[in-house]
C-alpha positions in Angstrom: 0.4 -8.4 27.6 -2.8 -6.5 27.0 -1.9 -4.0 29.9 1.5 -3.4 27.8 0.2 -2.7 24.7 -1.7 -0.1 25.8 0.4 3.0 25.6 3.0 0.9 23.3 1.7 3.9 20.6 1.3 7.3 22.9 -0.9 9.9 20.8 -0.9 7.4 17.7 -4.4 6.4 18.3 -4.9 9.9 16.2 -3.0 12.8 15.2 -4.3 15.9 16.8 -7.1 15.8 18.8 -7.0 12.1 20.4 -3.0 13.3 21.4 -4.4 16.5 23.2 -6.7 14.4 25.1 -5.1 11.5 25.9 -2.5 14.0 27.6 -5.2 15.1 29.9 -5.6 11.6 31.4 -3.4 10.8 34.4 -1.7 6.9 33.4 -2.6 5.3 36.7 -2.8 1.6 35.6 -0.9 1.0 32.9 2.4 1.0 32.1 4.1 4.2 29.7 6.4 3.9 26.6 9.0 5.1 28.8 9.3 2.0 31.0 7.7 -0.1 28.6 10.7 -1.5 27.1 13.0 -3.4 29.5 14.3 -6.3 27.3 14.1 -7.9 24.1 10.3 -9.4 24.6 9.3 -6.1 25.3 10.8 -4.5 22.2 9.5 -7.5 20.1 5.8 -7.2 21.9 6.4 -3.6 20.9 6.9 -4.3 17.1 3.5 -6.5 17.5 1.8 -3.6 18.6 3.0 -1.8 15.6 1.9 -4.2 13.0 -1.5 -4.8 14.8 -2.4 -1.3 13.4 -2.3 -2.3 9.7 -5.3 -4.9 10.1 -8.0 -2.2 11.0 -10.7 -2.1 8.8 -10.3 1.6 8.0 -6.8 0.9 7.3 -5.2 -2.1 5.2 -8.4 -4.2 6.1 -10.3 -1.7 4.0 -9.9 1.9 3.5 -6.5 1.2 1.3 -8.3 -0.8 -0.9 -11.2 2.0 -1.7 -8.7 5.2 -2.0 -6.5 3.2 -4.2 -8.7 1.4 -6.5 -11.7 3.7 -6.9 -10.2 6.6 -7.9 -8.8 4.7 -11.1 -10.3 3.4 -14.5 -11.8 -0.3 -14.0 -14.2 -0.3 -10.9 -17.4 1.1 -10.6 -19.4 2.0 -7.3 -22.7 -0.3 -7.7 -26.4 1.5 -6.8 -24.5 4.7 -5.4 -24.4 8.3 -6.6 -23.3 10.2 -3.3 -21.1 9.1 -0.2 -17.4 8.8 0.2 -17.1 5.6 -2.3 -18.8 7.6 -5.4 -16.8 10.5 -4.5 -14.1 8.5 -4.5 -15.3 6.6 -8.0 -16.1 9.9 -9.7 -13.5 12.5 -9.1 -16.1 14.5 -6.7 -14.3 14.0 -3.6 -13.8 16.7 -0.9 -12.1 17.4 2.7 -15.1 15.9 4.5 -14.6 12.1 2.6 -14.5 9.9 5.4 -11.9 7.3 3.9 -9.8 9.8 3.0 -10.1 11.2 6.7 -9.2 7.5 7.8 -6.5 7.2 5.6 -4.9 10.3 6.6 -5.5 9.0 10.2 -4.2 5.7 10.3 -0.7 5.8 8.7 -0.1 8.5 11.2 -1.2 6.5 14.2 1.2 4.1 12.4 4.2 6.4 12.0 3.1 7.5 15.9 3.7 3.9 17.4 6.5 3.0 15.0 8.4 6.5 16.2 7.9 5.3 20.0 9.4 2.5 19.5 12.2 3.6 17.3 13.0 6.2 20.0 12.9 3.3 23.0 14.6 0.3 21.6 18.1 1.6 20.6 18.5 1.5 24.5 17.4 -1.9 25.3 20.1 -4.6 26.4 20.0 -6.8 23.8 22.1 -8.9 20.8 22.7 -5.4 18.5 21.7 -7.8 15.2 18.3 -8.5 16.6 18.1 -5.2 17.7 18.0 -3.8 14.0 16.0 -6.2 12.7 13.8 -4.8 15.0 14.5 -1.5 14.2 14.4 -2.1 10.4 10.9 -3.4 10.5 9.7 -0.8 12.3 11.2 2.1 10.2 10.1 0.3 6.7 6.6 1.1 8.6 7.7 4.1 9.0 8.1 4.9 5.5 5.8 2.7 3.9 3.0 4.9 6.0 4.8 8.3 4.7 5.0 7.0 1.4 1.3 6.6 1.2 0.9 10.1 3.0 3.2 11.8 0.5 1.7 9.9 -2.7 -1.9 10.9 -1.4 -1.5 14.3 -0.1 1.5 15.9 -1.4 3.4 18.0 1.3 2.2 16.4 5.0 3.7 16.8 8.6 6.8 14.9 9.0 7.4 13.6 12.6 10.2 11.5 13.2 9.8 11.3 17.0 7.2 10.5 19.6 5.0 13.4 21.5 6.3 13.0 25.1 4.8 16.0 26.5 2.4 19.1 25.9 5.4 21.1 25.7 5.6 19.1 22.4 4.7 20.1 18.8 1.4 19.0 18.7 0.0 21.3 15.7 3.2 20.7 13.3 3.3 22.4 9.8 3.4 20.5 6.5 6.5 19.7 5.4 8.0 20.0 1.8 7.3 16.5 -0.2 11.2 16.9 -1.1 12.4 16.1 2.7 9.7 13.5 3.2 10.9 11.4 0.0 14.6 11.7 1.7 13.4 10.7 5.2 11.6 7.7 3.4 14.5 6.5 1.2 16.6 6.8 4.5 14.7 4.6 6.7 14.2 1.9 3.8 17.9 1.8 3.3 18.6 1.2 6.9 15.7 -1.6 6.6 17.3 -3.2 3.3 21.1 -3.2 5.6 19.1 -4.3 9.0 16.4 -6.6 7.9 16.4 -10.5 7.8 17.1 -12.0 4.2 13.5 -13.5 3.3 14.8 -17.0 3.7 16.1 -16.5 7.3 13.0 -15.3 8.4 11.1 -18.0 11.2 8.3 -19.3 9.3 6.2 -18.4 12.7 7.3 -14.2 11.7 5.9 -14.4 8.0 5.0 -10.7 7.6 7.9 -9.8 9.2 9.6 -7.2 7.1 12.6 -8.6 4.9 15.8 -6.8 3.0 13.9 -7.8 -0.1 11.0 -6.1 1.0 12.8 -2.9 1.7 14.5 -3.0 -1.3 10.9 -3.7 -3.8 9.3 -0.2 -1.5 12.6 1.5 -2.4 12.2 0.8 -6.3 8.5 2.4 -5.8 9.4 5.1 -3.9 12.3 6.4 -6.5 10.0 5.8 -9.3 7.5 7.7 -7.9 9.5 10.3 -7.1 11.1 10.2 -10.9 7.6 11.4 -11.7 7.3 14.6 -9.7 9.0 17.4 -9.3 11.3 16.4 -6.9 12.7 14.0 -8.6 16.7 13.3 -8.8 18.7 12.7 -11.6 19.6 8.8 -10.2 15.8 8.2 -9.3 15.2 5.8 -12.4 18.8 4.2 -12.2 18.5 3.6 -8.4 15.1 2.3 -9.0 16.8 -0.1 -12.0 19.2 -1.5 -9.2 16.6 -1.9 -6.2 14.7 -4.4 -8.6 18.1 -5.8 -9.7 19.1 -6.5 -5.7 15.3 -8.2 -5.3 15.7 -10.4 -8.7 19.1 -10.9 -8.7 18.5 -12.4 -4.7 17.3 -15.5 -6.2 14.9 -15.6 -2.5 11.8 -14.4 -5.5 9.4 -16.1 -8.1 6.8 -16.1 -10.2 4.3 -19.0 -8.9 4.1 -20.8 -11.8 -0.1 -20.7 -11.6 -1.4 -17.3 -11.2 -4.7 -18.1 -9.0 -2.3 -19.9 -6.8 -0.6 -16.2 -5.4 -3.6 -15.4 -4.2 -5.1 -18.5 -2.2 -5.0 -18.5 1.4 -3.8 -21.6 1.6 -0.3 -20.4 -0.2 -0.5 -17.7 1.5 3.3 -15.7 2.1 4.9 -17.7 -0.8 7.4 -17.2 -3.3 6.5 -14.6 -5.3 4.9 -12.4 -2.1 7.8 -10.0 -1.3 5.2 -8.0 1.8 2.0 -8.2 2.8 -0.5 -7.4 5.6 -1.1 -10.8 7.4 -5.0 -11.5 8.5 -6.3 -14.3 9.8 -10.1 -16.0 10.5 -11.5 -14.8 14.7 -10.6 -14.5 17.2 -7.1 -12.7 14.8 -8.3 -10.1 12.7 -9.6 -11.0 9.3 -9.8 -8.8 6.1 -13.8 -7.9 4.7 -12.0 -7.5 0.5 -13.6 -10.8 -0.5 -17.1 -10.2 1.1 -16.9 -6.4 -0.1 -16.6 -7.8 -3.9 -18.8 -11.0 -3.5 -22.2 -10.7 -5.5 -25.0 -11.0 -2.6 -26.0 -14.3 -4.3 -22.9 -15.7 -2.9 -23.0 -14.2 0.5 -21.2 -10.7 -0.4 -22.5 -6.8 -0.3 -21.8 -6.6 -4.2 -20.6 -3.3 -3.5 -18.3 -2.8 -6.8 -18.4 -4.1 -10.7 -15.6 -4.2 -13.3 -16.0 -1.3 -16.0 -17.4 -3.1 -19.6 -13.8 -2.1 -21.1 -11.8 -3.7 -18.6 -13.4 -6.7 -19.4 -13.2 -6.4 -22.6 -9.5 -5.6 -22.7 -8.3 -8.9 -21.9 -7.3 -11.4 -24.5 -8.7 -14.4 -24.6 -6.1 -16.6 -23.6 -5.5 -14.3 -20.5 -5.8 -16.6 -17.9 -5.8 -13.7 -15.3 -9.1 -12.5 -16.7 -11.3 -15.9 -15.2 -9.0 -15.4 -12.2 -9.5 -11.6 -12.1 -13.2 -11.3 -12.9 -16.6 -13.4 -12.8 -20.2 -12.9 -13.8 -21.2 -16.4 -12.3 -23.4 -16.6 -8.8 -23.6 -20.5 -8.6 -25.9 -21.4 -11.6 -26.7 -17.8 -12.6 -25.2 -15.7 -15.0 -25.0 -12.1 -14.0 -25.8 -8.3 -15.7 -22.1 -7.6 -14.6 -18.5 -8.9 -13.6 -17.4 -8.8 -10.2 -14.0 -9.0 -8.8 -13.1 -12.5 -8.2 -9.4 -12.2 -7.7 -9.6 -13.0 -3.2 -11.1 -16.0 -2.6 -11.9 -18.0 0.6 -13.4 -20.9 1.0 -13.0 -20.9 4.9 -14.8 -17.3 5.2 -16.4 -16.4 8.2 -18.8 -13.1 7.7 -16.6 -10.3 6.8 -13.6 -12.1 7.6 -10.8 -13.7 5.5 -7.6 -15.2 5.6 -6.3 -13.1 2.6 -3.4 -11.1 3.0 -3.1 -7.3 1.6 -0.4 -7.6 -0.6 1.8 -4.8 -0.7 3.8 -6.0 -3.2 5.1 -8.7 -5.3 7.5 -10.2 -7.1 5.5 -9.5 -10.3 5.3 -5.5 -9.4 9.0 -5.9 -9.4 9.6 -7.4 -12.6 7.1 -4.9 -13.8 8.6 -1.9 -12.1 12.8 -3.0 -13.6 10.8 -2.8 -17.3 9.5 0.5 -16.5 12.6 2.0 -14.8 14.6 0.5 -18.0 12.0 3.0 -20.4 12.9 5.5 -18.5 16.4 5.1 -19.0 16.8 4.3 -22.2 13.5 3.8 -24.7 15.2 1.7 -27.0 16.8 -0.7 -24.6 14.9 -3.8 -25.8 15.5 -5.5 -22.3 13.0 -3.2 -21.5 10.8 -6.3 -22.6 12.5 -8.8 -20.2 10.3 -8.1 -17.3 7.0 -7.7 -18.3 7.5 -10.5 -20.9 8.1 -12.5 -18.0 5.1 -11.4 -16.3 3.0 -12.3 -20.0 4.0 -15.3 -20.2 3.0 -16.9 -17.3 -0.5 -15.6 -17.9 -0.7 -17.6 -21.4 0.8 -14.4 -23.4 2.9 -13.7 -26.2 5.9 -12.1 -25.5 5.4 -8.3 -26.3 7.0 -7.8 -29.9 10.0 -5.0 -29.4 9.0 -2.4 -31.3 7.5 -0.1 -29.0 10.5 2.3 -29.2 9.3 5.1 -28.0 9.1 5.9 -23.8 5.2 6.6 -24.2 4.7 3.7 -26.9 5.7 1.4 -24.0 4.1 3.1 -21.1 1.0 2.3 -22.9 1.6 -1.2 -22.6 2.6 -0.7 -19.0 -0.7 0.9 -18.1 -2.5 -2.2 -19.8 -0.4 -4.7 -18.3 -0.3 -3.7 -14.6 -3.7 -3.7 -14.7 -4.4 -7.1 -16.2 -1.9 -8.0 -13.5 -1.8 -6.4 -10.6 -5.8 -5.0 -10.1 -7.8 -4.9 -6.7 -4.2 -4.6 -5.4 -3.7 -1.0 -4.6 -2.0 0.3 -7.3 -4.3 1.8 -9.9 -4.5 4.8 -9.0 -1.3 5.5 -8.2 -0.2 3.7 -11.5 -1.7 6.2 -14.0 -0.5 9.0 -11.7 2.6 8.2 -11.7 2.9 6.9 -15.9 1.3 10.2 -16.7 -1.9 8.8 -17.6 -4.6 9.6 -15.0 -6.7 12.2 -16.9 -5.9 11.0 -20.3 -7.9 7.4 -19.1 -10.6 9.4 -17.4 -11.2 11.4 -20.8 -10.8 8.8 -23.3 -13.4 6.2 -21.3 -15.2 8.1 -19.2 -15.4 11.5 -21.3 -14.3 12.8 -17.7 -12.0 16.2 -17.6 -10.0 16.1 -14.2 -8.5 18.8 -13.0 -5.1 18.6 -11.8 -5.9 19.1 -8.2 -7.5 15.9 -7.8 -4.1 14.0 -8.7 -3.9 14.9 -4.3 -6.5 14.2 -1.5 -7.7 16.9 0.1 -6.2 17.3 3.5 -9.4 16.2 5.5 -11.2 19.1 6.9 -11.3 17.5 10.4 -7.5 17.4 10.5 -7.5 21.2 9.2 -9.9 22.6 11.9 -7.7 20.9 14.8 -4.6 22.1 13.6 -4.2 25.8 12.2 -1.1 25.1 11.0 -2.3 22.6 8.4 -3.0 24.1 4.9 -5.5 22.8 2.3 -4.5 21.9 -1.2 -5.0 23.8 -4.1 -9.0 23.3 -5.3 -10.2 22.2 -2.0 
């Protein structure tokens, strides 16, 4: 199986430079995605091979976390001034960051295997359902990995099928953001038609992609795109009805105890919709919980929660003792830590806990905020993230924020009680308008409007003269 997987990604084990030289090498001993897959095991060893990517440390086992998180409003870098992580903390970042080099790196050695294999299995003899489940999954990686390219860098290379040869565009131009959203909302529909409902999936394939899934990226990717300037005029209303397909599925819910969506032990449960599966060695295992972990308890105490953040909970938030602690044992510490990933069965840097990509929470959250967008003075607005406060020991939110920024307000508040050290912060106050306005009003911070995109990393730019920088780097 080993000798399979090998090439199951051709040129995906980079972009550029790693294609060009891996085309040099003669394949002697090992088998080539052409004659790879021969049957239905093959294609599903092939999908494998595809997820296995997402678990590398300067992927979803680490790197997503830091480019997502840091460049927000609630974490601070602890004992660092310079380096890619107080770059990436203080809006200093350039083309030579190294996680924003990774990032770039990895979802294209994602989109590379998911392209070979999207190219090879249409012709495999197998049942044509199965097939597209296969299929599905693989194109939901797809465009989950181009949706994180297009949110991060703007305009980026679109490649929809595998390098073959040298006579093969290897140094590809950026492409317009505009075709990339369309190329993303394409292959998520195909996954919502193709996938497996969530409750027909074999408990042995949890992580396996479902319609639901599909269908909770699609409502992300149209409200996102609502936000730029590519939006469409349906973006907000076709976001609305994603949510409405993932709520109205009845396959969702809210665990009734918030620690409990984060345990190991309840690990891919009801209100988890898609998430990055790790495990404890020999399997892969994610370093989140050591990253945050004072060293008093065995961690690298590598990040703190901003004073207002803590602050900013109420007291009968029960997400804020979940979220955040200043306890190390016995000792009371200067500063919180995030506390949110916890395993008790931790080995080293590795975890059981799963990356969640998102939740059923993120979608009730998302339907409030595609309803604002609609129509500010639609009080069902409220349903959603009412649903979301209440389990956390909340009030419902009076309805009397009428007025489409009055309620983004709360929206910028309430995602991140809810939904920090997930991934979404910094996209979040993109996206609701709010990123410079936070870094102002808390941080006295002016950023300029080129740092709403990573820099297209410098190594990428010298092996490819086709590749232009963005504006300000």
């Amino acid at each position: 199986m080993k000798k399979k997987l090998l090439l199951l990604g051709i040129c995906s084990l980079g972009f550029f430079s790693s294609c060009e030289s891996f085309l040099e090498e003669k394949p002697y001993d090992f088998l080539t995605a052409s004659n790879f897959y021969q049957n239905e095991g093959d294609a599903i060893a092939g999908l494998n091979g595809v997820f296995s990517l997402m678990q590398a440390q300067t992927y979803y086992g680490r790197t997503v976390w830091l480019v997502t998180e840091l460049p927000g409003d609630y974490m601070a870098v602890v004992g660092a001034t310079t380096g890619d992580r107080a770059e990436l903390s203080r809006f200093t970042y350039t083309a030579n960051n190294g996680e924003i080099g990774n990032w770039w790196v990895n979802n294209y050695r994602l989109i590379g295997r998911a392209n070979d294999l999207i190219d090879k299995v249409p012709a495999v003899s197998m049942n044509e359902a199965s097939k597209n489940n296969i299929l599905g999954n693989a194109r939901f990686l797809r465009a989950l990995a181009y949706f994180e390219l297009v949110r991060s860098y703007g305009d980026v290379p679109l490649i929809t099928s595998p390098i073959k040869g040298p006579n093969d565009d290897l140094r590809p131009a950026r492409t317009p953001k505009a075709a990339v959203y369309e190329q993303i909302i394409e292959d998520l529909q195909f996954a919502e038609a193709n996938c497996l409902k969530e409750n027909q999936i074999p408990a042995g394939n949890k992580g396996r992609v479902s319609s639901g899934a599909a269908a909770s990226l699609l409502a992300k990717v149209y409200l996102t795109r609502a936000s730029s300037s590519d939006a469409k005029g349906t973006d907000n209303q076709d976001a609305l009805a994603a949510c409405n397909r993932v709520i109205n599925s009845g396959l969702y819910s809210l665990m009734p105890t918030y620690g409990d969506v984060f345990l190991p032990d309840r690990e891919n449960n009801a209100e988890h919709i898609f998430s990055v599966q790790f495990d404890l060695p020999p399997n892969v295992g994610n370093i989140i919980v050591r990253q945050n972990l004072p060293a008093a308890l065995g961690g690298f105490a590598s990040f703190t929660a901003e004073d207002w953040f803590v602050k900013s909970y109420a007291a009968t938030d029960v997400r804020k003792d979940w979220n955040l602690s200043n306890k190390a044992n016995t000792t009371t510490l200067p500063q919180y830590y995030f506390n949110k990933f916890r395993d008790d069965k931790r080995i080293g840097n590795d975890s059981r806990v799963n990356w969640l990509v998102t939740r059923y929470a993120d979608v009730l959250l998302m339907q409030s905020e595609a309803l604002n967008n609609l129509n500010a003075a639609d009080v069902t607005k409220y349903q959603g993230i009412n649903r979301v406060r209440q389990r956390a020991g909340l009030a419902a939110l009076p309805t009397t924020a009428t007025t489409k920024d009055a309620f983004v307000d709360l929206l910028v508040l309430e995602r991140a009680w809810e939904l920090c050290d997930e991934g979404h912060r910094r996209y979040d106050l993109i996206r609701l308008n709010r990123l410079k306005q936070v870094e102002k009003t808390i941080f006295n911070r002016d950023i300029s409007d080129n740092y709403l995109l990573f820099p297209i990393p410098q190594t990428e730019i010298a092996l490819n003269p086709n590749l232009t920088q963005n504006p300000g780097f």
